[in-house]
Structures are given as structure tokens and as C-alpha cells.
C-alpha positions as CSV (number, residue, x, y, z in Angstrom):
1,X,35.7,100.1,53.3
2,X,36.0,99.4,49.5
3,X,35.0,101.9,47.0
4,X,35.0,105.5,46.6
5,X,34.6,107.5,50.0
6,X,31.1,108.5,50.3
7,X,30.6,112.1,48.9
8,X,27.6,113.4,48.0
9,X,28.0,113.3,44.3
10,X,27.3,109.5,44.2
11,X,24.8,109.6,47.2
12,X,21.5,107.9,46.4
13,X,18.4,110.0,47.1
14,X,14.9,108.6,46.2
15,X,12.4,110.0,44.4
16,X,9.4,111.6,46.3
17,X,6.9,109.1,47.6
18,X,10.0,106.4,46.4
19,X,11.1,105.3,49.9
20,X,14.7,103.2,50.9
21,X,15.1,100.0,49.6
22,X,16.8,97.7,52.4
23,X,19.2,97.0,49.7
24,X,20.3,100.9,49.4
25,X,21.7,100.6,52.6
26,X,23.5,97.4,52.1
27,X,20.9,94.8,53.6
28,X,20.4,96.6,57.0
29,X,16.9,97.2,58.1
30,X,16.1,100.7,60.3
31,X,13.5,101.7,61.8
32,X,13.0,104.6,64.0
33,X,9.9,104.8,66.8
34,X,9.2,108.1,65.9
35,X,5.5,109.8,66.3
36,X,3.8,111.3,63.5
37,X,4.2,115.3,62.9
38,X,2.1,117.2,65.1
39,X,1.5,114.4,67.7
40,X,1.3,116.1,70.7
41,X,3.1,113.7,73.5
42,X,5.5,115.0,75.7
43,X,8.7,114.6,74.4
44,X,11.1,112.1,77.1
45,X,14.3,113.3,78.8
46,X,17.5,112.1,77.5
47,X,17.8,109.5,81.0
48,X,14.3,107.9,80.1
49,X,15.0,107.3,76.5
50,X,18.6,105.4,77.9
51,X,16.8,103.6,80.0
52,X,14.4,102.2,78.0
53,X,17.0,101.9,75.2
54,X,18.9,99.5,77.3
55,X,15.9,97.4,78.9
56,X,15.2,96.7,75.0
57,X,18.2,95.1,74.2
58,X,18.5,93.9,77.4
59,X,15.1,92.6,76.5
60,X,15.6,91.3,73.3
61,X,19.0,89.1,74.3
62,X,17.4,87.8,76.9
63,X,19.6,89.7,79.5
64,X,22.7,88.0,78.2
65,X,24.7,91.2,79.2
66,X,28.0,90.2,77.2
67,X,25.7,90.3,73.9
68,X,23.7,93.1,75.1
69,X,27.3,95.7,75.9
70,X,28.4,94.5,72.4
71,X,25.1,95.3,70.9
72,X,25.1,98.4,72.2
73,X,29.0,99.1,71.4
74,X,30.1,99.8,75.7
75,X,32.0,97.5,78.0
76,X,30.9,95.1,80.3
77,X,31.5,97.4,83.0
78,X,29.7,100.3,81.7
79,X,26.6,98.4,81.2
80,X,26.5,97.0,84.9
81,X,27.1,100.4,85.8
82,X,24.3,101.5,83.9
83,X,22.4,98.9,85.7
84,X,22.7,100.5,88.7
85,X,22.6,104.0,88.0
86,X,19.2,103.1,86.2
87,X,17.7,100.7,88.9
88,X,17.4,97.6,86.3
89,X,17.2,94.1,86.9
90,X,16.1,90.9,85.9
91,X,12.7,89.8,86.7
């Protein structure tokens, strides 16, 4: 990391209303599936939200499992071990 360690005298906050600039946080765009305040769904159990976690990336690199364990920073082995333990498997 170059540059001071991040304290939070230089930390960045936007104004009200201003929003984060993908730029503030170096390029990287987030974005979090979160429902409004108030919505009133049941909230999912920690397995569930795993699950669906991993069938997303799984998903997303086309079940190329060696791209999908380093996406999601585990090992090989832990993944296919999550397979099982969660019942997934190509269609």
C-alpha cells in the first residue's frame, strides 16, 4: 500500500445527498442487494445467503470453478466441498 495508512483524519465522507464516486474508492464499483428500510421480507439464514452467494459466481464464471474459488478468495477444495454440503451442480 502506498501512502499514508488510512486514518480517519484524511477519510473522505460525502456531503448529504452527495453519494460515492467510483473514483473515491479507487475505480471499484459496489453494490449491495439490499431492500429498502422498512421492507418487510423475511430476513434469510446465513446457509441461504452462502448458497446463493456461491451459485452467483458460480453463475457468473460460467462454473469455471478455479476462477470462481479465486473470486471468492477459498481453495479449490473448499469450494467442491461447498458443492456438496449445499447440493449444487451444473445444469
Amino acid at each position: 500500500m502506498k501512502g499514508p495508512f488510512p486514518t480517519f483524519k484524511n477519510l473522505s465522507i460525502p456531503e448529504k445527498g452527495g453519494g460515492l464516486h467510483p473514483s473515491a474508492v479507487g475505480g471499484i464499483s459496489i453494490a449491495f442487494n439490499v431492500p429498502p428500510m422498512g421492507e418487510d421480507r423475511p430476513l434469510k439464514t446465513l446457509r441461504e445467503v452462502r448458497r446463493e452467494h456461491i451459485l452467483r459466481v458460480l453463475e457468473q464464471t460460467k462454473w469455471d470453478l478455479e476462477e470462481a474459488s479465486r473470486i471468492l478468495r477459498v481453495s479449490l477444495a473448499f469450494l467442491k466441498r461447498e458443492l456438496r454440503h449445499y447440493g449444487l451442480r451444473k445444469k
